[in-house]
DSSP file (Angstrom, degrees, kcal/mol; ACC not computed):
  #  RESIDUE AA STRUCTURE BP1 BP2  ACC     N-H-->O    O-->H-N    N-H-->O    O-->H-N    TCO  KAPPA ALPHA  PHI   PSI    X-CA   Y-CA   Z-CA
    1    1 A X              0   0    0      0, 0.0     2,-0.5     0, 0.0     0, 0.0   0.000 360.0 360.0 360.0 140.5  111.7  -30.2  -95.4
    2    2 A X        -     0   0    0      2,-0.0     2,-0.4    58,-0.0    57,-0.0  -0.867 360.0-169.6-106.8 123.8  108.7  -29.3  -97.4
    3    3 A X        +     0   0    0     -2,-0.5    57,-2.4     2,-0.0    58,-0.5  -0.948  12.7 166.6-110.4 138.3  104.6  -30.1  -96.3
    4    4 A X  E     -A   59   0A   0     -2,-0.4     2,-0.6    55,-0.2    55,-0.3  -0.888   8.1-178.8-127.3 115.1  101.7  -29.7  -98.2
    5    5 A X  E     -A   58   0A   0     53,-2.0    53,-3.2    -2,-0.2     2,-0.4  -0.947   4.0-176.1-117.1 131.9   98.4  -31.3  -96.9
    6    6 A X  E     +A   57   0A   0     -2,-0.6     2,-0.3    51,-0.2    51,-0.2  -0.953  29.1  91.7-111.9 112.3   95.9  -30.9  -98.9
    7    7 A X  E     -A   56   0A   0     49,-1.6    49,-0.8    -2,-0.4     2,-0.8  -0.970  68.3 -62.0-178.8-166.5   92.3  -32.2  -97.8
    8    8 A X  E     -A   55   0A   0     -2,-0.3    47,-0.2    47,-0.2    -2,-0.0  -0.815  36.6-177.4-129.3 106.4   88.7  -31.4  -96.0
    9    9 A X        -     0   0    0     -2,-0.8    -1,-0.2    45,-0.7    46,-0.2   0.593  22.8-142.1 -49.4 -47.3   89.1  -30.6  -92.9
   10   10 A X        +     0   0    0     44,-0.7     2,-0.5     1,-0.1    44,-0.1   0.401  55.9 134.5  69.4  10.7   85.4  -30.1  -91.5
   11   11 A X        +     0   0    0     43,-0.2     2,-0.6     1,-0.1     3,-0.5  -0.149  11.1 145.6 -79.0  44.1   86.6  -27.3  -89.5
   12   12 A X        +     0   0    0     -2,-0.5    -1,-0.1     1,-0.2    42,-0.1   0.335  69.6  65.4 -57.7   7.5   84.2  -24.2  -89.6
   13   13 A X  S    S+     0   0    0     -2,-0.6     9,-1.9     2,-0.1    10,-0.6  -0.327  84.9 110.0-127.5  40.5   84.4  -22.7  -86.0
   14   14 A X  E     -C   21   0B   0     -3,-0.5     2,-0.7     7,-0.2     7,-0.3  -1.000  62.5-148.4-102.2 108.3   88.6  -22.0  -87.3
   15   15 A X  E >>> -C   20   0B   0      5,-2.7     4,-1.7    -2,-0.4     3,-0.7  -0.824  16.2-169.1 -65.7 110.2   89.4  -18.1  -87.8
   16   16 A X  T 345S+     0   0    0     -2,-0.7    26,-0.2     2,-0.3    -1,-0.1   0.099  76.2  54.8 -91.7   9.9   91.7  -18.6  -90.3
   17   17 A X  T 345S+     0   0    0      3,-0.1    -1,-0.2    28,-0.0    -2,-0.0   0.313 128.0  25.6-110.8 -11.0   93.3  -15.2  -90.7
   18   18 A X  T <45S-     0   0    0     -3,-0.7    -2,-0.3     2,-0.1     3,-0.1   0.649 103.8-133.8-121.5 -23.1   94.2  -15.3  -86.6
   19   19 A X  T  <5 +     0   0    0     -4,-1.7     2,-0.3     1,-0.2    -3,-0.2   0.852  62.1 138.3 -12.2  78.6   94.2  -19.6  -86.7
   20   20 A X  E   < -C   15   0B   0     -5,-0.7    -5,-2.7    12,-0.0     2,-0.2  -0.808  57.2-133.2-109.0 137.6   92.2  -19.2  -83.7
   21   21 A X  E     -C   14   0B   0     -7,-0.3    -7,-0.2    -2,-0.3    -9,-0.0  -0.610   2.8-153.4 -84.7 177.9   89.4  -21.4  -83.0
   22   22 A X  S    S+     0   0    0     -9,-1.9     2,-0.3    -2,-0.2    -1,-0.1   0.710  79.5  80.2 -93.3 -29.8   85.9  -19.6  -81.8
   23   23 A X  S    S-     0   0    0    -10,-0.6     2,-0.9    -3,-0.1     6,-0.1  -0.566  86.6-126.9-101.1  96.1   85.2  -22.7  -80.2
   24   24 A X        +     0   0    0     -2,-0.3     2,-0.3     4,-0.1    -2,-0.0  -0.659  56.5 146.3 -83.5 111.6   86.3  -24.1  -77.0
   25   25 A X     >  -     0   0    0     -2,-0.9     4,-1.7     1,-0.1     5,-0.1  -0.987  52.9-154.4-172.2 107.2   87.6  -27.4  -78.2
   26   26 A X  H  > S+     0   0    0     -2,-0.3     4,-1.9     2,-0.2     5,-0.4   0.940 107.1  50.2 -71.7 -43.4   90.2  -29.7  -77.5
   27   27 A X  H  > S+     0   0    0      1,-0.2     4,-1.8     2,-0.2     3,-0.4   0.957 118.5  47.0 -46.8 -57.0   90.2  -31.2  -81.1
   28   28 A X  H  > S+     0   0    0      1,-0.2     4,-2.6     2,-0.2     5,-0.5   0.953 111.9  44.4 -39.2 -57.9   90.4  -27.3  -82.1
   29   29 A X  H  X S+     0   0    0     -4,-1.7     4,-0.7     1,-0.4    -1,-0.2   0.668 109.7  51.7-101.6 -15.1   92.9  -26.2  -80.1
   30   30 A X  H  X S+     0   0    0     -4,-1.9     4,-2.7    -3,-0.4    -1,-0.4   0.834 109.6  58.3 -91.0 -20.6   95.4  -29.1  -80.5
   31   31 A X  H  < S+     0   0    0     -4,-1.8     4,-0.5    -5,-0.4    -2,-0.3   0.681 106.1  40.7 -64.6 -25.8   95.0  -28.5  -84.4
   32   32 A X  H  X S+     0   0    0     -4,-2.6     4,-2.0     2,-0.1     5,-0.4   0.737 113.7  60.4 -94.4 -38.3   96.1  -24.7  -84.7
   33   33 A X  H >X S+     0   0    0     -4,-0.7     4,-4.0    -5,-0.5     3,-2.1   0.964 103.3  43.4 -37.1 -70.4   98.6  -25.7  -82.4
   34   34 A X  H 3X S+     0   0    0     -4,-2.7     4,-2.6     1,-0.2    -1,-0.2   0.823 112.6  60.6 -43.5 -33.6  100.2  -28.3  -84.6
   35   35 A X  H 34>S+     0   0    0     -4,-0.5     5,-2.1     1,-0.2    -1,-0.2   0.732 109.2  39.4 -56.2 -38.3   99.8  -25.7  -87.2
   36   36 A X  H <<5S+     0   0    0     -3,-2.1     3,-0.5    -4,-2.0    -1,-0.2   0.615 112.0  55.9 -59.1 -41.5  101.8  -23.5  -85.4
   37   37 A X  H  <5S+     0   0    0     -4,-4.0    -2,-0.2    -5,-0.4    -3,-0.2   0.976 104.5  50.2 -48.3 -63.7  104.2  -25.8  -84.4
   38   38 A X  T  <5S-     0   0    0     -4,-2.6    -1,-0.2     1,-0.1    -2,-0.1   0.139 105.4-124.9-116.6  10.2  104.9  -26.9  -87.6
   39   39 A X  T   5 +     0   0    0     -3,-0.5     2,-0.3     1,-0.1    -3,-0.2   0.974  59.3 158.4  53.5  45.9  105.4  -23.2  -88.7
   40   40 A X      < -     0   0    0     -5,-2.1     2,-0.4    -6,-0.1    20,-0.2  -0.862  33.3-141.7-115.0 148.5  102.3  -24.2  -91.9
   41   41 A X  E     -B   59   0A   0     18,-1.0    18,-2.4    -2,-0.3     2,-0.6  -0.715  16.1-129.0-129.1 139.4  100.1  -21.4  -93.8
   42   42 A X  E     -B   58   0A   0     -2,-0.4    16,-0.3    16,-0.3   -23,-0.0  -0.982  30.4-170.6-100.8  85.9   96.8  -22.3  -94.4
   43   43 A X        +     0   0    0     14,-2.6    -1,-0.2    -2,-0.6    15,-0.1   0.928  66.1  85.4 -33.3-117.4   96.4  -21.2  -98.9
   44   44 A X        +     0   0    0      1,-0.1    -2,-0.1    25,-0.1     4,-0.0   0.641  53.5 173.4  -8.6 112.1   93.0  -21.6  -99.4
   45   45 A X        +     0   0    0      1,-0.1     2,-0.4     2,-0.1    -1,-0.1   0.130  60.8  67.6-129.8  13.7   91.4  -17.7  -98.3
   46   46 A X  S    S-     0   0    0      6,-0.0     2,-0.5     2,-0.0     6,-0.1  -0.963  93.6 -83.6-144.8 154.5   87.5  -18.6  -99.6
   47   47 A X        -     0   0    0     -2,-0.4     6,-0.3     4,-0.2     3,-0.1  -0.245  26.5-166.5 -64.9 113.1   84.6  -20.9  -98.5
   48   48 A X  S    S+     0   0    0     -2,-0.5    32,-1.4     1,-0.2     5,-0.2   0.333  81.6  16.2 -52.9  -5.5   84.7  -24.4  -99.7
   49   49 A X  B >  S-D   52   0C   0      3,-1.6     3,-1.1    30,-0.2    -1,-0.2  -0.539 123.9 -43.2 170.3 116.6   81.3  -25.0  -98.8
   50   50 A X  T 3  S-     0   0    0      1,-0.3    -1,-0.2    -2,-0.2    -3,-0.0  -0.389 115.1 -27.3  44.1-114.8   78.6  -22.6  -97.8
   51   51 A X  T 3  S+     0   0    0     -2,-0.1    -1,-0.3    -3,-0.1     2,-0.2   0.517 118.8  80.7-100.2   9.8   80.1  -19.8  -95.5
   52   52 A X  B <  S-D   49   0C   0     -3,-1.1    -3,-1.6    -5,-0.1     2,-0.5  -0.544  78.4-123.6-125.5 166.7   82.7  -21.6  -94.1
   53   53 A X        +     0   0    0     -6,-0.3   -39,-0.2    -5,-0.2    -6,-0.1  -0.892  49.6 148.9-120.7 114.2   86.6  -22.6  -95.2
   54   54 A X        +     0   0    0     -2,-0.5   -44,-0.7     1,-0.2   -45,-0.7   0.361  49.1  69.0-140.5  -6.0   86.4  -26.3  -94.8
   55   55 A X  E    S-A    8   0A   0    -47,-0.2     2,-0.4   -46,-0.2    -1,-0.2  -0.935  75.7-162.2-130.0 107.5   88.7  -27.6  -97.4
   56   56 A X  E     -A    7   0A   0    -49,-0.8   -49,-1.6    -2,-0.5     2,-0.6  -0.867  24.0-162.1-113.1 130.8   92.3  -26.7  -96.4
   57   57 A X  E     -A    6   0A   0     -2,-0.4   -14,-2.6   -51,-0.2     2,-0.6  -0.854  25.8-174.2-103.6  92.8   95.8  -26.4  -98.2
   58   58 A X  E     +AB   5  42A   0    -53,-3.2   -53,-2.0    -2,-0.6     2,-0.3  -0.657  15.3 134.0 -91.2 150.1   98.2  -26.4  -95.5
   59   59 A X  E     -AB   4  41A   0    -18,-2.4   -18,-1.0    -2,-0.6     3,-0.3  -0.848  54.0-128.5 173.3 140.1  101.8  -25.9  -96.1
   60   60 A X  S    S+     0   0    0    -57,-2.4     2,-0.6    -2,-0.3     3,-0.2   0.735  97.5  60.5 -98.1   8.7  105.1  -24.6  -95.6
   61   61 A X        +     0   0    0    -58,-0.5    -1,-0.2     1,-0.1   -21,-0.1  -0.856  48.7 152.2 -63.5  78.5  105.8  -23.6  -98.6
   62   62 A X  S >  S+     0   0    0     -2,-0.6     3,-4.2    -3,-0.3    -1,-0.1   0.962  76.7  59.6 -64.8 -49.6  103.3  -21.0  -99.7
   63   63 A X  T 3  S+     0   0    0      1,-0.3    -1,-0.1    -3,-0.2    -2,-0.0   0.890  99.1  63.8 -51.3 -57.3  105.9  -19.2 -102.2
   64   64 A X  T 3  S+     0   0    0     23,-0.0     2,-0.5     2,-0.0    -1,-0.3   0.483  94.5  74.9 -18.8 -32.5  105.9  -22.5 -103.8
   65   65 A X    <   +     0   0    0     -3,-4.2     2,-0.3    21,-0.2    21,-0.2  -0.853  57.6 171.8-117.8 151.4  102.2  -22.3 -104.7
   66   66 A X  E     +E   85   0D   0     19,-1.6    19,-3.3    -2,-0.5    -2,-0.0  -0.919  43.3  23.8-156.9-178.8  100.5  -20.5 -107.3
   67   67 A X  E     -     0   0D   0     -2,-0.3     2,-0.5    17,-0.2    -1,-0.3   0.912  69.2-172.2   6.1  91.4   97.3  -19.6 -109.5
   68   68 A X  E     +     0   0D   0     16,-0.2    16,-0.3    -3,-0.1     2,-0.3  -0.879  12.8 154.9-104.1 139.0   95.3  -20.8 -106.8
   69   69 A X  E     -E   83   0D   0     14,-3.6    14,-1.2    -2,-0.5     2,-0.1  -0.856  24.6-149.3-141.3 161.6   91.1  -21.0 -107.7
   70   70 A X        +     0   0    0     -2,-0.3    12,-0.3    12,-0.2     2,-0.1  -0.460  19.2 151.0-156.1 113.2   88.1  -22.6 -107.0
   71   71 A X        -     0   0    0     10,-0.5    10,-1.5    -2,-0.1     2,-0.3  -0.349  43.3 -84.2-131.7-156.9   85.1  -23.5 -108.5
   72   72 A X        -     0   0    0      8,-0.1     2,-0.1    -2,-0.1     8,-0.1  -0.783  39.0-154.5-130.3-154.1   82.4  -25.6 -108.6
   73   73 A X        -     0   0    0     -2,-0.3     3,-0.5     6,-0.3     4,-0.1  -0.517  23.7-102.1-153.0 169.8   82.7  -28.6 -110.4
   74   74 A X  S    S+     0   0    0      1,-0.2    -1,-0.0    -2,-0.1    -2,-0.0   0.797 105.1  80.9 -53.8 -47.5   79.9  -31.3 -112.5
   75   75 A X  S    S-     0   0    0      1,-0.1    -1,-0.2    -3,-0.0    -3,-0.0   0.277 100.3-130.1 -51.1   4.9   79.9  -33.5 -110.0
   76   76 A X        +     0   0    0     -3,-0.5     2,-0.3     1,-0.2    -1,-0.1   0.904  38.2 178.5  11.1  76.8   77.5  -31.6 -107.9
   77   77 A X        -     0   0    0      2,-0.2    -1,-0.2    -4,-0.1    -4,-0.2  -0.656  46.2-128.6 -77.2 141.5   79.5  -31.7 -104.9
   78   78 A X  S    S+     0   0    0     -2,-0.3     2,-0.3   -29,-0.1    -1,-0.1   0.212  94.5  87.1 -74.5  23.1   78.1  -29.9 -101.7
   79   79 A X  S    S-     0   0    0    -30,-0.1    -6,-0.3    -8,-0.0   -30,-0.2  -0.908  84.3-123.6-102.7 129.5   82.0  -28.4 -102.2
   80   80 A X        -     0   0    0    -32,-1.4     2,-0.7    -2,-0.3    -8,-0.1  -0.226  40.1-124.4 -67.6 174.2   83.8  -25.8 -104.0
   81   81 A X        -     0   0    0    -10,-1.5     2,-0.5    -4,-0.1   -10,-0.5  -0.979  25.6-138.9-117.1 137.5   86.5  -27.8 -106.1
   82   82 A X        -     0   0    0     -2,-0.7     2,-0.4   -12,-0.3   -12,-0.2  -0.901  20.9-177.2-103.3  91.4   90.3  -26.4 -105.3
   83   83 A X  E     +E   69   0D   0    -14,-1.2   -14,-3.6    -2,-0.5     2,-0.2  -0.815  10.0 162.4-117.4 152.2   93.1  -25.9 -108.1
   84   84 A X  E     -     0   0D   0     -2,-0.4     2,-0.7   -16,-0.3   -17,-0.2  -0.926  36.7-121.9-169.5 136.0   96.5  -24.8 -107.6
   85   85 A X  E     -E   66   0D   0    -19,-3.3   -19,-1.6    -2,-0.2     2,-0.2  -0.711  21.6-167.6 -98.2 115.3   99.9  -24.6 -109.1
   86   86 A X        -     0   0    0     -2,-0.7     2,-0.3   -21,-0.2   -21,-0.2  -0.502  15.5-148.3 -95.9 173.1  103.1  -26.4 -107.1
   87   87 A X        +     0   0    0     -2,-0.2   -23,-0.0   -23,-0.2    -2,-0.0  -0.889  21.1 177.2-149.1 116.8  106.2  -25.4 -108.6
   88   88 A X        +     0   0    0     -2,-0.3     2,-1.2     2,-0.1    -2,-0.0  -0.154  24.9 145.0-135.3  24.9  108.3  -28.8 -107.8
   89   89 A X        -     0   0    0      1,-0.1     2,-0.4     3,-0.0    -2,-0.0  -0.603  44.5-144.6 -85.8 114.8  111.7  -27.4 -109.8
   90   90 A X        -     0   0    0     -2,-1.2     2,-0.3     1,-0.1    -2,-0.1  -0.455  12.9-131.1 -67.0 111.7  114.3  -28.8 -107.8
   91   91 A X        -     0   0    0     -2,-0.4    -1,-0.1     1,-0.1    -2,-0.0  -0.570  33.1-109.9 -81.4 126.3  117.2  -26.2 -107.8
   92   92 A X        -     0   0    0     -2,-0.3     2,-0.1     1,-0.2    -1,-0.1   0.118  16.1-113.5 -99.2-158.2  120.6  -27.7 -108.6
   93   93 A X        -     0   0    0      1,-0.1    -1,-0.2     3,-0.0     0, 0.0  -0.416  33.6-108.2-107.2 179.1  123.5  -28.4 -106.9
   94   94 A X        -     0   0    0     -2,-0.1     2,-0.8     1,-0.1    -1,-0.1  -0.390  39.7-101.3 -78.7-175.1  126.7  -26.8 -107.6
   95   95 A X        -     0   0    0     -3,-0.1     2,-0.6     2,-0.0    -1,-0.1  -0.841  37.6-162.6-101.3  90.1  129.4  -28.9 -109.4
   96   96 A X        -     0   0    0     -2,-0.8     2,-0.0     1,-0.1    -3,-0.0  -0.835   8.9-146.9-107.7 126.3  132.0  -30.1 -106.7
   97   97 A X        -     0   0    0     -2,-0.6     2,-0.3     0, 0.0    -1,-0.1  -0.131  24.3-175.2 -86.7 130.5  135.3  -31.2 -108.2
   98   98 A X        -     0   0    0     -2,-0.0     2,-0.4     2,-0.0    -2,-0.0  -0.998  30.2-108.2-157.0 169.3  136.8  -34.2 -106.0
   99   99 A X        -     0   0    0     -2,-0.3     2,-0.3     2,-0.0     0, 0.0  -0.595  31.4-164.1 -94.8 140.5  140.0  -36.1 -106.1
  100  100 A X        -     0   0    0     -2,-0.4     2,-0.4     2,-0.0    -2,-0.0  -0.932  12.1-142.7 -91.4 142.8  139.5  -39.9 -107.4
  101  101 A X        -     0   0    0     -2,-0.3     2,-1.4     5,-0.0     5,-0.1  -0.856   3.3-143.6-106.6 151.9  142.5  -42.3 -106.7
  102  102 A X    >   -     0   0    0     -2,-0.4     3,-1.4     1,-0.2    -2,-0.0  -0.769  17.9-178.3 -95.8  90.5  143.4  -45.1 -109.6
  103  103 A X  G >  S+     0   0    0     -2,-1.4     3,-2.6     1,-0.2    -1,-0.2   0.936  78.2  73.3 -64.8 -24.8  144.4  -48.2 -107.2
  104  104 A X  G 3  S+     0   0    0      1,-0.3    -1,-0.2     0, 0.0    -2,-0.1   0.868 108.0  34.9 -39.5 -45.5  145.1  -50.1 -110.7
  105  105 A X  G <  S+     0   0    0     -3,-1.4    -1,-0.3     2,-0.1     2,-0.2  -0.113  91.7 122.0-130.8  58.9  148.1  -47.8 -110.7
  106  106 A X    <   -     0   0    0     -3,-2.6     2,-0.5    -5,-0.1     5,-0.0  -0.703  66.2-118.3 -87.5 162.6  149.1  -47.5 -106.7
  107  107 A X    >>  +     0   0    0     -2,-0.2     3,-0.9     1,-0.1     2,-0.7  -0.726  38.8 173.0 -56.1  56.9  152.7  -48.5 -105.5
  108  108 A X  T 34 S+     0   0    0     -2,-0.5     4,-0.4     1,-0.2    -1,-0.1   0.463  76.2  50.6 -74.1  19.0  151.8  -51.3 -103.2
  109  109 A X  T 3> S+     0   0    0     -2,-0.7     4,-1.0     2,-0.1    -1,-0.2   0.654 113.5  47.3-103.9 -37.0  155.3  -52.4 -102.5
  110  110 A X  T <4 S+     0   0    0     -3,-0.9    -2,-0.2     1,-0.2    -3,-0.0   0.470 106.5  55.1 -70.4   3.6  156.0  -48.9 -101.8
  111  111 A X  T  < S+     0   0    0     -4,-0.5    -1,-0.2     1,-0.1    -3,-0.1   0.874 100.8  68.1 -98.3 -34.7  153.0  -48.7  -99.6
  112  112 A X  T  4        0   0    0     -4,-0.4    -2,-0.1     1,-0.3    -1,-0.1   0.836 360.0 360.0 -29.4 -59.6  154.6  -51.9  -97.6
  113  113 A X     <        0   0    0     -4,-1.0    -1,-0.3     0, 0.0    -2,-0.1   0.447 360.0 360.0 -95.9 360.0  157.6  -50.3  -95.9
């Protein structure tokens, strides 16, 4: 199964190269957990807003993402703005031959006895 959550987090006291908090924090601490749990890579590797990494693309598919950027945007958001490339080509499946039967042309009298 594939996650991507995409969003702003508000989490600045998160090491994000260790995903450790600094912080002792129950909110923290159950939130790198799940992160762990759920075996998800944190993209996004510069600060969204000042010095801190606040706007997170979590997922387990990294490979899956690509020409990732950020910049900042018209709207004069106190935010960097976040672009990224999914690659969402579904690989297909092979071609498996199976038998069909034609009841239109069964024996049913023969099926009887």
């Amino acid at each position: 199964d594939q996650i991507l959550i995409v969003g702003d987090f508000n989490l600045p006291d998160v090491d994000w190269a260790t995903v450790t908090a600094s912080i002792d924090c129950q909110m923290y601490t159950l939130f790198t957990e799940a992160i762990e749990d759920h075996f998800l890579w944190q993209v996004i590797d510069f600060p969204t807003r000042n010095d801190h990494i606040l706007d997170l693309l979590l997922t387990n598919i990294p490979d899956k993402i690509s020409n990732f950027k950020g910049s900042w945007d018209i709207l004069n958001s106190d935010h960097q703005l976040t672009e990224f490339s999914l690659d969402l080509r579904i690989k297909s499946q092979p071609h498996i031959k199976r038998r069909l039967y034609n009841f239109k042309k069964a024996e049913w009298i023969g099926l009887k006895y």
